[in-house]
C-alpha positions as CSV (number, residue, x, y, z in Angstrom):
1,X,32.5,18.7,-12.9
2,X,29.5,17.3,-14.3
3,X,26.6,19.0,-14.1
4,X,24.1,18.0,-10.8
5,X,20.9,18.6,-12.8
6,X,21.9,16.3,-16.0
7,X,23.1,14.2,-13.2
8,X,19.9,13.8,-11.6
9,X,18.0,13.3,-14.9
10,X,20.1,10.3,-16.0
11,X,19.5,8.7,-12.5
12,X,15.8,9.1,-13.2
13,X,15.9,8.3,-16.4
14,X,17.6,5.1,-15.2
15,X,15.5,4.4,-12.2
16,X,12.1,4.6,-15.1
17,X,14.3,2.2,-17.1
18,X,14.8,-0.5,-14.6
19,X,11.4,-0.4,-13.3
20,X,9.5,-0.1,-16.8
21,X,11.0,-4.4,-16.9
22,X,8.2,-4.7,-14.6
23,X,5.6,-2.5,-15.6
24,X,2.8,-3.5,-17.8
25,X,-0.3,-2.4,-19.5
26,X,-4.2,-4.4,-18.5
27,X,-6.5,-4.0,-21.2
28,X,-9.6,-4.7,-19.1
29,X,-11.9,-1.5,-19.9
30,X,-13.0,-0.3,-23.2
31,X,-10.7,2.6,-25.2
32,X,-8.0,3.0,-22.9
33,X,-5.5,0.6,-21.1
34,X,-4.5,1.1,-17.5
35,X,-1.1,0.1,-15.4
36,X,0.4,-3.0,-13.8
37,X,3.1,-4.4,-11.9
38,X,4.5,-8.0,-12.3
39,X,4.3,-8.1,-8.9
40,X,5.1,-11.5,-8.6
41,X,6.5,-14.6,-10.7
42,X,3.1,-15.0,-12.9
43,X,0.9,-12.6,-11.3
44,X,0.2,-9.0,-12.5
45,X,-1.2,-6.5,-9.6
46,X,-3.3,-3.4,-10.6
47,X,-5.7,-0.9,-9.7
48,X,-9.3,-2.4,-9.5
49,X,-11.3,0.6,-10.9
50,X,-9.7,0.5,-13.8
51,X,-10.6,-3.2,-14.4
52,X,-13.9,-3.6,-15.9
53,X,-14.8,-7.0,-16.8
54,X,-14.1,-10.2,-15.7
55,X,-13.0,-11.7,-18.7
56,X,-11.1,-11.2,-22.0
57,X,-8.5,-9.6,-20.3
58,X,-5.0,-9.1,-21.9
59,X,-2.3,-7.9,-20.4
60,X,1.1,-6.1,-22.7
61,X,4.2,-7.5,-20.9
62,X,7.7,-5.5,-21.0
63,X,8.8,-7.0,-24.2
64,X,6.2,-5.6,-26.5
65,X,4.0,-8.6,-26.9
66,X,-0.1,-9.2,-25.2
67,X,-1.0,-12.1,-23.7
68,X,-3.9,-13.4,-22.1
69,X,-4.6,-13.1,-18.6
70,X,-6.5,-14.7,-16.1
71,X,-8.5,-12.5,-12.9
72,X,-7.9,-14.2,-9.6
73,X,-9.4,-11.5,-7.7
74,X,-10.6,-8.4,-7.0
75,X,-10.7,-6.3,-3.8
76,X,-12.7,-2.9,-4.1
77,X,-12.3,-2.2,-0.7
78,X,-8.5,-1.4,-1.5
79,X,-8.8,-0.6,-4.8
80,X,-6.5,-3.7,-6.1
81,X,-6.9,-6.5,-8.1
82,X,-4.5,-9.6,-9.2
83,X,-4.0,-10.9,-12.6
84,X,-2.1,-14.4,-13.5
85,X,0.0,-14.3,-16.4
86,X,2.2,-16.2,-18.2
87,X,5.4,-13.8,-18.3
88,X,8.5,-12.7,-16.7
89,X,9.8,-12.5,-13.3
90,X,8.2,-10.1,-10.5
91,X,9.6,-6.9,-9.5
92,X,11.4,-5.8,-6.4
93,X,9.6,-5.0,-4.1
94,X,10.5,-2.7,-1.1
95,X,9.1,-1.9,2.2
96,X,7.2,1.8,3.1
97,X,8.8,1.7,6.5
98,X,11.7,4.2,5.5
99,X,9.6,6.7,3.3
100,X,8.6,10.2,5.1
101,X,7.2,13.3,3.5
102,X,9.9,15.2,0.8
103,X,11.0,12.0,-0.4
104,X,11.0,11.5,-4.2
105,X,8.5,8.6,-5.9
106,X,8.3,7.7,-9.8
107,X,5.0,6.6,-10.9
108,X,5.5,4.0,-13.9
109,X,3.0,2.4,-16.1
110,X,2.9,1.6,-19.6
111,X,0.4,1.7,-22.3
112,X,0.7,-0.6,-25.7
113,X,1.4,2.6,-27.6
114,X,3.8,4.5,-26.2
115,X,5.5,2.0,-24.0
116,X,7.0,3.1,-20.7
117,X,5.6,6.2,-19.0
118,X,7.1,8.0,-16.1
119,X,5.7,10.8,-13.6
120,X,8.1,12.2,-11.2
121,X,7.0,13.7,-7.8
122,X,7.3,13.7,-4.1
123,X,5.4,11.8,-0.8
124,X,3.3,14.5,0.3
125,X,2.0,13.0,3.2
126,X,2.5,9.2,5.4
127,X,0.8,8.5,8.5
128,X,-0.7,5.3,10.0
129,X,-3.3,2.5,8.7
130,X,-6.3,3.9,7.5
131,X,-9.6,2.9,6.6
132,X,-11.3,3.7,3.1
133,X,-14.4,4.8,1.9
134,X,-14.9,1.4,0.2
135,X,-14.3,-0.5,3.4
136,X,-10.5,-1.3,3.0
137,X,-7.9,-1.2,5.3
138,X,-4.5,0.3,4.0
139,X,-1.5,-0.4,6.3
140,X,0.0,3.0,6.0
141,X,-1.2,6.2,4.1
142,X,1.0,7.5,1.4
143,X,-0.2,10.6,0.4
144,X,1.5,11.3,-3.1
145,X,1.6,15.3,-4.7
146,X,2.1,13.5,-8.5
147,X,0.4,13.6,-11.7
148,X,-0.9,11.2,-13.3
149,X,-1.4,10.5,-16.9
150,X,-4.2,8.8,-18.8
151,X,-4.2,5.0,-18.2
152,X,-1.3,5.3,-15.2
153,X,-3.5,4.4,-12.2
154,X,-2.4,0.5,-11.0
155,X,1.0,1.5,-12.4
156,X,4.5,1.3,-9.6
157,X,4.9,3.7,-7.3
158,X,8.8,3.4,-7.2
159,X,11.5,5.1,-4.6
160,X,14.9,6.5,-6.0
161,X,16.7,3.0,-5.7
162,X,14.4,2.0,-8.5
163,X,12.7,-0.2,-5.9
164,X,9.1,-1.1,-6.2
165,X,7.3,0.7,-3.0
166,X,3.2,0.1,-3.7
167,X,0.6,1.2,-6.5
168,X,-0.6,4.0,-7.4
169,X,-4.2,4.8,-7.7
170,X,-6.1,7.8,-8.0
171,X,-9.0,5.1,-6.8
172,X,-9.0,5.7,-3.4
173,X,-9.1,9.6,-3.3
174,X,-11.4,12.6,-4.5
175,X,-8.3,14.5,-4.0
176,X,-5.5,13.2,-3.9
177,X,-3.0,10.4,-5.5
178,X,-2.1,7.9,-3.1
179,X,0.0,4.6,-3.1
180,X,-0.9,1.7,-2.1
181,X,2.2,0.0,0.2
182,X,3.6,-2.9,-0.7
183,X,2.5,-4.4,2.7
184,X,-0.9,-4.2,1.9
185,X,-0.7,-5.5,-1.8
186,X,1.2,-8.2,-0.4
187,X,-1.5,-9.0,1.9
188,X,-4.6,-8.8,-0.8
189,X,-2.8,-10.6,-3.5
190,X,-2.4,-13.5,-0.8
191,X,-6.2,-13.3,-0.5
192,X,-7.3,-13.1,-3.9
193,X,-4.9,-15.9,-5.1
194,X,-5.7,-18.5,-2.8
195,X,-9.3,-17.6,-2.2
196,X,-10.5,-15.6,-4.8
197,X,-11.8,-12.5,-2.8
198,X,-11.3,-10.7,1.0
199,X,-13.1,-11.8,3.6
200,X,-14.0,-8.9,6.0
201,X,-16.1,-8.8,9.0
202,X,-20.3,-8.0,8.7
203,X,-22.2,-6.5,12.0
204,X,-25.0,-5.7,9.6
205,X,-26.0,-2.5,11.7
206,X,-26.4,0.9,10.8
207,X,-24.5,3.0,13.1
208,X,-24.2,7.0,14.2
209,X,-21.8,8.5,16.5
210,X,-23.5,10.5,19.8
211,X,-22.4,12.3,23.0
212,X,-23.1,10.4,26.0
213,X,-25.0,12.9,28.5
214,X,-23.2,12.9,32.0
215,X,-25.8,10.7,33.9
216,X,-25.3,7.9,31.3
217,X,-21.4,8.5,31.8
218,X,-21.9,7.8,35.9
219,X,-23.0,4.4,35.1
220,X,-20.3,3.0,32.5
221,X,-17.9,1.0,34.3
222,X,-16.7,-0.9,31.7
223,X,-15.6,2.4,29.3
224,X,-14.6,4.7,32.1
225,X,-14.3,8.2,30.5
226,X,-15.9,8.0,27.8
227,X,-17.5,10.7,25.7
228,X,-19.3,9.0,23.9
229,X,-21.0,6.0,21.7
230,X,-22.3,4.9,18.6
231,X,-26.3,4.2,18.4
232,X,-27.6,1.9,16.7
233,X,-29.9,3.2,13.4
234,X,-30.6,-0.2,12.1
235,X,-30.6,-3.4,12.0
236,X,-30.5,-5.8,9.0
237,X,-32.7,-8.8,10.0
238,X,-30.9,-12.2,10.2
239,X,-27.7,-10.6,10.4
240,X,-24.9,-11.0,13.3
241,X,-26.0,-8.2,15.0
242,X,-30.0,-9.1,14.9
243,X,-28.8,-13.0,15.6
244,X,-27.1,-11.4,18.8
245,X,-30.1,-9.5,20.4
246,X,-29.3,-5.9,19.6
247,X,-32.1,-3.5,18.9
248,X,-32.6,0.0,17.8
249,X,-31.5,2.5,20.0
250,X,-28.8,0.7,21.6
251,X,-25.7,2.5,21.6
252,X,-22.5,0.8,21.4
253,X,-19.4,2.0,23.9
254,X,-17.1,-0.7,23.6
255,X,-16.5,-3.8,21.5
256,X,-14.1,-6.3,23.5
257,X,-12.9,-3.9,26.4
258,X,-11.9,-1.0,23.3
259,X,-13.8,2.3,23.2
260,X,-15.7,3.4,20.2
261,X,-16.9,6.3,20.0
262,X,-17.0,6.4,15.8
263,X,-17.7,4.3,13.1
264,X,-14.0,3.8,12.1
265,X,-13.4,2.4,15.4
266,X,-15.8,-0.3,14.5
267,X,-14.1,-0.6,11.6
268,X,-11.0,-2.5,13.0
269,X,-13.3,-5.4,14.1
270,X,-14.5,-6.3,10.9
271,X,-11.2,-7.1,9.7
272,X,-10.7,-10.9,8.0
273,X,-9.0,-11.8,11.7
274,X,-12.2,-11.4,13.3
275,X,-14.7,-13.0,11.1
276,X,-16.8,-16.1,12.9
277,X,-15.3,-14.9,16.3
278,X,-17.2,-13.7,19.2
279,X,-16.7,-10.2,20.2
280,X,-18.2,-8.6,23.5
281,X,-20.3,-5.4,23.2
282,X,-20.6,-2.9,25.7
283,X,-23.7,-0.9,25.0
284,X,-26.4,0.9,26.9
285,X,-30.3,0.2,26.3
286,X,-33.1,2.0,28.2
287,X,-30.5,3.6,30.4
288,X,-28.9,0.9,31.8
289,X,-25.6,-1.0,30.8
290,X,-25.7,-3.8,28.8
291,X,-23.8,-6.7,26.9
292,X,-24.0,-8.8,23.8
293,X,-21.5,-11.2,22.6
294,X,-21.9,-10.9,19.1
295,X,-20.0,-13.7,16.3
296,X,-18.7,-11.1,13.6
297,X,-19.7,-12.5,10.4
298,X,-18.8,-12.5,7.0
299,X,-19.7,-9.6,4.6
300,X,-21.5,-10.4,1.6
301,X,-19.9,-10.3,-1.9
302,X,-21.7,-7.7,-4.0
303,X,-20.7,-6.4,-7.2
């Protein structure tokens, strides 16, 4: 009977092999190389922290041999960015739908001199869409209890089958290691290839969560039983929010019939969906209920 642990290392062993065909290493910061995924047919997906300039960018494919590569975008807000290459076929990619805490996930990247690297570890943590710090919306959080070696960040995070499931990126965490899912690179690299960058949704407000004292709670009718609001700090002149009417000291209960009573719940309204639509505000100013439509606008690109 063979044994179940040399078993289990020639499984992972094979699993790195088959998904090194797809990993790469992106020269595109100085002394050390970071990780990529040919994600699809020509394009090269990555961690966008680890991409530093804009230009001369090379990219080592499988085989051993650097080519030029071309940056069609770059999204800090979810830490990814998209390369076009001339090279191989894409990987294959899976879906995060099935993954749960205790399962096993490879990290795989590559660097020009040693070739194929491989971490071996296990989903700590999954739970719903999330918001980042940078101002990116993830479509599930992957929590992953891995190492991760010099130059592996953008690198695949890759399930048992062998099967692509996201990227890895210690880019979005102080803490931890998470992977991207493959829903949400799927989403970006759609942006960035056909537009260059992701649009997401501007208020231009500055915003701070408060209780709402029982005699101000008596009047809502629109929020019934809510706790609280979000009151409004600042206000950026000639953006959506001054356009609309509000002023300091307003303090936001709802936007479009939904409660928010923190600054992530804002957050879901400045998604690409929502930009140059109008949104109703529920808010409160000098006491008294109030409403602004406001048209969500466009963030502006800063680098």
């Amino acid at each position: 009977m063979e044994n179940p642990l040399v078993f289990l290392s020639n499984e992972l062993a094979a699993v790195a092999d088959r998904a090194g065909r797809v990993a790469v290493a992106v020269h595109a910061r100085p002394r050390i190389s970071s990780s990529g995924v040919l994600w699809r047919d020509g394009v090269v997906v990555t961690a966008e922290h680890t991409v530093r300039r804009d230009e001369e960018i090379r990219v080592t494919l499988p085989g051993g041999k650097t080519v030029p590569a071309t940056l069609a975008g770059r999204d800090p807000g979810t830490d990814l960015a998209v390369l076009r290459v001339e090279g191989p076929a894409g990987a294959e990619i899976a879906t995060t739908d099935s993954i749960k805490a205790g399962n096993l996930v490879l990290a795989i990247g590559r660097s020009e001199e040693t070739g194929v690297g491989a971490a071996l570890g296990v989903i700590s943590g999954v739970s719903g869409p999330w918001h980042t710090w940078r101002g990116g919306k993830i479509d599930r959080y992957v929590r992953l209890d891995i190492g991760l070696y010099p130059g592996a960040s953008g690198g695949a995070a890759v399930d048992v089958e062998g099967r692509v499931v996201g990227i890895v990126t210690a880019g979005l965490s102080r803490t931890s290691v998470l992977g991207i899912p493959a829903a949400t690179v799927n989403r970006v690299a759609d942006e960035l290839l056909n537009q260059g960058h992701v649009a997401r949704g501007y208020l231009g407000v500055g915003l701070q969560p408060i209780v709402l004292p029982a005699h101000l709670k008596a009047k809502l009718k629109t929020a019934e039983g809510a706790e609280g609001g979000l009151i409004v700090l600042s206000v950026e002149p000639g953006g959506p929010a001054a356009d609309a009417g509000l002023v300091l000291g307003d303090v936001l209960i709802a936007l479009d019939g939904k409660p928010v009573t923190d600054t992530s719940d804002v957050q879901d309204f400045l998604s690409t969906d929502y930009v140059g639509k109008p949104v109703k505000i529920s808010a409160i100013r000098g006491g008294e209920p109030a409403e602004v439509t406001v048209t969500i606008g466009q963030r502006p690109r800063r680098r």
